[in-house]
Each structure stands twice: as C-alpha cells, then as structure tokens.
Steps between C-alpha positions, in 0.01 A plus 500: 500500500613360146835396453585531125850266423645499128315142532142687533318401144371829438843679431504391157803762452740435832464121417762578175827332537696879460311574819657175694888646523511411852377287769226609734614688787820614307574828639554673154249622266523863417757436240333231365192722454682782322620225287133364390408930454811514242417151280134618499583844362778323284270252387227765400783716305629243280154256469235733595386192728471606866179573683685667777656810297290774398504788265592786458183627570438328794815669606352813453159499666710321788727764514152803428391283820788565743567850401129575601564308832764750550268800387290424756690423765670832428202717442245319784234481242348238267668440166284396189719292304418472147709229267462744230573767565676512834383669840365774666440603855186459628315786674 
C-alpha cells in the first residue's frame, strides 16, 4: 500500500499553494474543488494558460464518446465510434 500526502514529491501539481486552503483532515473539500475547476476554466478564457481545460473539440469527441456508451447500452451491440464522423451500430 502507498500512501500519497500533498507532501509526496511526485505531485508536482497538488503541492501549489491554491491547493493548500485547508488543513489536513479538514472535513471540507468539494467546494474547494469546484473552486480550482472554475479559476482553471477562468484562467484558460482570459490567458489561454491552463493545462486542465480543453477544447472545444475535446468536448465533442467526449461527448461522440458517451452518446455511443448509451447506443450501446441501448441497442446490446458494439458501437464503432469514429471522431469524424460519429457512430454507428455494430452488427
């Protein structure tokens, strides 16, 4: 078992001082991560500077992804998703 802390050296990113709002332990959190979500996407709108925000694009094949999970799911069969062009049912 491996017990990572915010003190583990390999978390480059959760070592960053707008990750450090609260003690360890403290039961709140949730919040706190909606807030980092919003600066990130804030950040990206007005700088273009945030590795954590994606575009639109990536939106899209996410979104090409789930409606084939759904497809499937729906139909019992294999989906072939295709980024391009969207999906069709396997037979």
């Amino acid at each position: 078992v491996t017990i990572k802390t915010f003190a583990s050296p390999n978390l480059i990113e959760a070592n960053k001082s707008r990750y450090m709002r609260f003690k360890a332990g403290h039961p709140f959190g949730f919040i706190e991560a909606f807030a980092n979500l919003y600066d990130d996407i804030h950040r990206h709108i007005n700088n273009h500077d945030s590795d954590f925000v994606f575009g639109v694009e990536n939106a899209l094949k996410d979104l090409r992804a789930l409606t084939a999970l759904q497809t499937s799911a729906k139909s019992g069969s294999w989906v072939m998703l295709d980024n391009t062009k969207g999906m069709t049912v396997a037979e």
